[in-house]
C-alpha positions, 0 to 999 in steps of 0.5 A: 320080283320072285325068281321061280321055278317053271310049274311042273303042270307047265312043263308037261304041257310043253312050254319049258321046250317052246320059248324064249326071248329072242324075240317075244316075251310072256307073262302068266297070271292065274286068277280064280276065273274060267274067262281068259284074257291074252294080251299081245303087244307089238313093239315098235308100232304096227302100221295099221294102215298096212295090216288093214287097208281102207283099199276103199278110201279114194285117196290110200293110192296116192299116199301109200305108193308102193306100200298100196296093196291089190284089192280083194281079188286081185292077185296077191290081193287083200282078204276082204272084210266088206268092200272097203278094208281088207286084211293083209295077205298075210294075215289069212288065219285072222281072216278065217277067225274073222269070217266065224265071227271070231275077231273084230277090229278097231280102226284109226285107234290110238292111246292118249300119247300123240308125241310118236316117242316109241318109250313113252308111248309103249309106257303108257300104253302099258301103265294104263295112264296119261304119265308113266306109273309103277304099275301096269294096267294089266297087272292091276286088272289081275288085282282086281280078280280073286286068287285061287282057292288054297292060294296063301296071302302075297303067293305069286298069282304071274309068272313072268319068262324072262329076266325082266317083267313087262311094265303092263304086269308089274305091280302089287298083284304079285309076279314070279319071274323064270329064265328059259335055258335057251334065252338069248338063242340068236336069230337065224340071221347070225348063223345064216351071216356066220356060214356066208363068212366061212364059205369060201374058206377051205379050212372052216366051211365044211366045219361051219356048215356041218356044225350048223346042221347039226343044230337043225339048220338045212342047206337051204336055210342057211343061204336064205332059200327057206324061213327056218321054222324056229321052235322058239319063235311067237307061233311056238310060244303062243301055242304053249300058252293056249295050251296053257289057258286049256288047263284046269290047272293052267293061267287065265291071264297072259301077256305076249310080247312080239318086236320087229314093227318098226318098219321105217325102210322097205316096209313091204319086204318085212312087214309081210312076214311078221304078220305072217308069225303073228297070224300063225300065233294067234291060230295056234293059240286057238288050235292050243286053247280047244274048248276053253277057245269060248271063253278066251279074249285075245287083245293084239294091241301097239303103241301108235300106227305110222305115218299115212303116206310112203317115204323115201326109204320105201317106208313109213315113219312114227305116227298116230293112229292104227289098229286094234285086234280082238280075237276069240270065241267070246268076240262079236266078231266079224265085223271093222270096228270105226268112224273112218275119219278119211285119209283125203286133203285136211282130215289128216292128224297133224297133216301126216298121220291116220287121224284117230277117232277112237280111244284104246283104253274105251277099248280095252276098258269095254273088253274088261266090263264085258269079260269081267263084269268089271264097273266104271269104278274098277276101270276107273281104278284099272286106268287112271284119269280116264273118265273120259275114255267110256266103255265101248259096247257090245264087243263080246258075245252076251 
């Protein structure tokens, strides 16, 4: 790997002043393509039985407890995608999308790992293969498109932010890599805890607190009254990288990480939230991406879903299937991508979990075949050992 210098083209577009690690990661590719490809993974497995509910399936109430939100409609209610699943109240930017016609969603879809081990699914997931490889899907898929003209052999074709590279991207199409100043920022929590602390002292407060606010924080802010708007969060970073993808000079590939998803306890106080800065991403991807929005694929994927039914810390443990995201204006769109397997008596995987009728890779393989005009030979190649995983159809606009 190639330690580099950020682009001065990417810092006038505003990325070097957006990002950072505290909680997401990017990586950039640049292949000679006008089609874009974004990739979204969200560590620590979304419960996708939460993100898109089947409020129609009669037996979610029973198993969801608490963790059941209220039918379209209702208040604070799903946004309905056609009478038997709904979006998240969160999640009112994708439903837009969804009603353009702009995001599709696969349902009860897992990857080929079914042992609920956060590590190893997340590295199969990213090698594309049925076993941990050196190499990432992604990165073999930038592979596979040919370099920019005037680019010189073995010259870096992604840029990685942060100090390490994400296994998806690592490989032999070669990745440059850029720490941000402002890595390892801490979370508004520290400094929301650091001015609890000092409050009561009558030597540190005033000090603590006027120190604060002269690093951006409010008084409400700080005692938890108000979400701090944090310029180096997921919404601010995807921003940067659609702007990015709107360059004549800029990336055609992407890969955006987002962590927090593991939500074994109160799941229905800190799931809404991330949702809500994933929904807020991608919408600012779009608004950052403008015209180039018609040839841009988002792919919001996770490692596995989380068990079908409530458990006793008001959470949801690992499980199996989930759901899949497909956003852009090159998506057919519009519509929940799934043979429902049901969530009744006898039709869960293994008693437990969101049985999983589909294949991730069919997934992403069908994005790579209509985007890049890809053949069974190269997503062969792209996911090893994966005949069986055929591409889906029909996923984006002819």
């Amino acid at each position: 790997m190639t330690r580099t210098a950020l682009p001065r083209r990417a810092a006038l577009l505003g990325l070097a002043g957006a990002i950072t690690l505290g909680r997401s990661r990017l990586a950039l590719a640049t292949p000679a393509t006008e089609q874009r490809l974004v990739v979204v993974l969200l560590r620590g497995a979304l419960d996708g039985l939460s993100a898109v509910q089947p409020y129609g399936d009669p037996a979610l109430a029973g198993l969801r407890g608490e963790l059941a939100l209220a039918a379209p409609g209702g208040e604070g209610g799903l946004h309905d995608l056609g009478g038997f699943y709904g979006l998240h109240p969160a999640l009112a930017g994708l439903a837009g999308l969804y009603r353009e016609g702009n995001l599709a969603i696969a349902h009860a879809i897992a990857g080929n790992y079914r042992d609920r081990s956060h590590f190893a699914a997340q590295d199969f997931l990213e090698s594309g293969a049925d076993h941990r490889l050196a190499s990432g899907w992604l990165n073999r898929v930038a592979a596979q498109l040919p370099a920019r003209p005037g680019k010189t052999p073995g010259a870096e074709t992604a840029l990685s932010v942060g100090n390490t590279v994400g296994l998806m991207l690592r490989g032999p199409a070669p990745v440059g890599a850029w720490l941000p100043q402002s890595f390892g920022r801490p979370d508004v929590g520290l400094y929301q805890a650091l001015a609890r602390l000092h409050a009561a002292d009558p030597v540190t407060a005033s000090a603590v607190t006027e120190g604060l606010k002269e690093r951006g924080f409010t008084a409400s802010v700080l005692n938890g009254s108000e979400p701090q708007q944090d310029r180096f969060g997921f919404p601010a970073l995807a921003g940067a990288v659609g702007k990015l993808l709107a360059s004549t000079e800029g990336p055609r590939i992407a890969a955006l990480e987002m962590f927090g998803w593991d939500t074994h306890n109160a799941q229905l106080g800190r799931l809404g939230p991330a949702l809500a800065l994933l929904d807020r991403g991608i919408v600012a991807l779009r608004e950052g991406a403008g015209a180039s929005w018609s040839r841009t694929v988002v792919l919001v994927v996770t490692e596995f879903g989380r068990t079908a039914a409530i458990n006793g810390t008001k959470g949801t443990d690992h499980g199996t299937g989930t759901v899949a995201f497909l956003a852009g204006g090159a998506v057919a769109g519009g519509r929940v991508i799934a043979d429902w397997p049901g969530l009744g008596a006898g039709k869960l995987f293994e008693n437990r979990d969101l049985m999983p009728t589909a294949d991730l890779r069919s997934f992403i393989k069908g994005v790579l075949a209509a985007h890049y005009g890809f053949d069974t030979a190269r997503l062969a190649a792209i996911f090893p050992d994966s005949a069986a995983a055929v591409a889906m159809k029909g996923l984006l606009r002819t």
